[in-house]
C-alpha positions in Angstrom: -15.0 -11.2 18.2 -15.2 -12.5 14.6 -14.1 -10.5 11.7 -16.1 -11.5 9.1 -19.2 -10.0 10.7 -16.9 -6.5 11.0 -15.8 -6.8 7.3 -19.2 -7.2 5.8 -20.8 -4.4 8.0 -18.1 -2.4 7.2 -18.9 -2.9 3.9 -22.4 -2.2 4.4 -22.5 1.0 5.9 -20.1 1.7 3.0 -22.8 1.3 0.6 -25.2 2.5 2.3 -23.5 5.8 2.2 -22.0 5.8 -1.3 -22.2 9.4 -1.9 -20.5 10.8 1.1 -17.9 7.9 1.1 -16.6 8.6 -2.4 -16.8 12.3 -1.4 -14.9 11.7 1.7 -12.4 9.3 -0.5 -11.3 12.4 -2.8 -11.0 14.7 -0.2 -8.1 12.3 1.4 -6.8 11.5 -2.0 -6.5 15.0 -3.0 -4.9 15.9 0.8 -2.4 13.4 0.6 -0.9 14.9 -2.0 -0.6 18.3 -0.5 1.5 16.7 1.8 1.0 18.6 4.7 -2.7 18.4 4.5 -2.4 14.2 4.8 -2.0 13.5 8.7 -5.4 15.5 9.8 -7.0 14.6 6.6 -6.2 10.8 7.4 -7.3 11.8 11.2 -10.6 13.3 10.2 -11.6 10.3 7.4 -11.6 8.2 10.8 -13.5 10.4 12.6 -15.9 10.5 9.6 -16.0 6.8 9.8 -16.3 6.5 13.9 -19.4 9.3 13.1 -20.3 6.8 10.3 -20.4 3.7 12.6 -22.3 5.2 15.0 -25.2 6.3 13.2 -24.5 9.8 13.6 -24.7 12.2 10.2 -22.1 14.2 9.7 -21.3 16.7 6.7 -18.9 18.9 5.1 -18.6 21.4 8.3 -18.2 18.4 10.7 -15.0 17.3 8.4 -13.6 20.8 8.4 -14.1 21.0 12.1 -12.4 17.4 13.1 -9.8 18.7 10.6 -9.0 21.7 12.1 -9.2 20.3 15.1 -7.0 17.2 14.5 -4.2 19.0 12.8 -1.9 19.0 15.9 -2.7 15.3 17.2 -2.6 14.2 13.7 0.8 15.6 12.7 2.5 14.5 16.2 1.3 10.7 14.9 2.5 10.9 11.5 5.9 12.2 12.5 6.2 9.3 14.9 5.2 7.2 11.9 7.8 8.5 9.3 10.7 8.4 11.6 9.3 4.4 12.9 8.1 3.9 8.5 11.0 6.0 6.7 13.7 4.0 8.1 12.1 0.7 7.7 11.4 0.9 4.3 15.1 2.3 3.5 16.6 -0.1 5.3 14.5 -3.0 3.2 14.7 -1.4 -0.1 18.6 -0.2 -0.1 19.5 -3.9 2.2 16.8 -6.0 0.3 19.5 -8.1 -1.5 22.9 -7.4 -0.1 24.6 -10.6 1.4 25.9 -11.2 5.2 24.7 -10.1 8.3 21.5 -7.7 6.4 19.8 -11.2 5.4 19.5 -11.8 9.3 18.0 -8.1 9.6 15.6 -8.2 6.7 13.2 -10.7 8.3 13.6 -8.6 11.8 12.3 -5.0 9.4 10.0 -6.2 7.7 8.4 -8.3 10.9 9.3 -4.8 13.3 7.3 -2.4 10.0 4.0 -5.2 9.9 3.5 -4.9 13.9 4.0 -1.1 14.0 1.6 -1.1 11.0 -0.7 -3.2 13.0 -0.7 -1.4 15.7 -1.5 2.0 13.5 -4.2 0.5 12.2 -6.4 0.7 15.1 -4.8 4.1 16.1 -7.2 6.6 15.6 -10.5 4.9 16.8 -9.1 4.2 19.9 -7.2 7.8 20.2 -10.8 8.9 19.4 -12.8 6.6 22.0 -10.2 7.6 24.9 -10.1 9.8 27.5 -6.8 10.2 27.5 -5.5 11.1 24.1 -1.6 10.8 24.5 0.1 8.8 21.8 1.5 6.6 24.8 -1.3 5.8 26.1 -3.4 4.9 22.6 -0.1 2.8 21.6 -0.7 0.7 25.0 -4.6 0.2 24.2 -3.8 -0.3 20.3 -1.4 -3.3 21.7 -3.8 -4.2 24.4 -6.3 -4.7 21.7 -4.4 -7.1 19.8 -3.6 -9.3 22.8 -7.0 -9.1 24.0 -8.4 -10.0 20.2 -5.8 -11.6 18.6 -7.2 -13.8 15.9 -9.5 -10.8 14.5 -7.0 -8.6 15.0 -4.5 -10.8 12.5 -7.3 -11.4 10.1 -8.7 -7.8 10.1 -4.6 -6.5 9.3 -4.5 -9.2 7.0 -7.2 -8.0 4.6 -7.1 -4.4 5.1 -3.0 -4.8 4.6 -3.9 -6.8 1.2 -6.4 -4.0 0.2 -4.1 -1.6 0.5 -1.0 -3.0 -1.2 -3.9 -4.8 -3.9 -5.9 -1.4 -4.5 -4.2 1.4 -3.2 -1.9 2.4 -5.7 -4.9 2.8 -8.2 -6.6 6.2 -7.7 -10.1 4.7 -8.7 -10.1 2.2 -5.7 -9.3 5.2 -3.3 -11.9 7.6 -4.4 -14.3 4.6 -4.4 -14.0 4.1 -0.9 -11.0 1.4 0.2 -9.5 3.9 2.5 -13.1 4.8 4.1 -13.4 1.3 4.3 -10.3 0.4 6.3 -11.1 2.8 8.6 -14.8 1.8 9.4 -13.4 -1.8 9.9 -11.2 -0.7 12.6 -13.6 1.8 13.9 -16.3 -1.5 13.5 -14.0 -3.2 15.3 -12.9 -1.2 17.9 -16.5 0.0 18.4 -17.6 -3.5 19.5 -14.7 -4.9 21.8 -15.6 -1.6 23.9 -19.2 -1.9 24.0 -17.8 -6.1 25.0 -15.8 -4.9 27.5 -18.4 -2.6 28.8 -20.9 -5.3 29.8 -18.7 -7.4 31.3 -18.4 -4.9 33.5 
């Protein structure tokens, strides 16, 4: 599987639907900081891009309806993430420059917060794709994902993790779609190891 080929289509399909990405792109920006509204927003923007990947239109009702629906799943996954996140990013903040034995364990956070983020990143189009929607289970196909994809795995992190820290803490880049974005390359990417797996089959 290469990445660039997901990263440009992802792009695409971006373009191609401007209007309801920058639409879609508020919407998050505005849930997140509600607070409570940001886990099933951030679920439904991926099923908004999984519809989006697929071809399939979807519209204001459909993003109330994955939201309402999503609200449980999604807030069981993002209070797994800020007891795994919260920690981590105390620990390397507060510890970043004391001396001794937290030099040792800086390398060992920051290295433990990158694979859990790498592993989150695939998260909800593969909870979406399953059959069995339990957090264990999409955990075990988000990690066999990277070992059966490594490479485009790394590279598909990579850029998404430099968008983010890059563009992220602009409002501007949001509402224009970089979130929408991240989540149709996973979807993209997701989408087409399946459909690979299935033929081999």
């Amino acid at each position: 599987m290469s990445p660039l080929p997901i990263l440009t289509h992802a792009a695409r399909r971006c373009w191609d639907e401007w209007i309801s990405v920058v639409l879609i792109s508020a919407l998050w920006l505005a849930a997140q900081a509600l607070v409570v509204t940001g886990p099933p927003a951030t679920a439904a923007l991926f099923a908004a891009a999984r519809n989006t990947g697929g071809g399939v239109y979807w519209g204001a009702a459909d993003l109330w309806r994955d939201f309402r629906a999503l609200f449980v799943p999604a807030w069981k996954w993002g209070l797994l993430n800020l007891l795994v996140v919260g920690p981590a990013l105390y620990n390397l903040s507060v510890f970043w420059s004391v001396p001794g034995v937290w030099q040792w364990l800086r390398p060992v956070w920051l290295l433990g917060l990158l694979v859990w983020l790498g592993l989150n990143l695939f998260y909800w189009p593969l909870w979406l794709a399953a059959e069995d929607k339990s957090m264990r289970n999409t955990y075990a196909n988000c990690a066999r994902f990277w070992l059966l994809h490594p490479g485009a795995a790394l590279v598909l992190f990579a850029v998404c993790l430099a968008a983010a820290l890059l563009l992220m803490p602009f409002a501007l880049p949001i509402v224009l779609g970089v979130v929408f974005w991240i989540a149709l390359v996973a979807e993209t990417a997701v989408r087409r190891s399946l459909e690979a797996r299935a033929t081999e089959v």
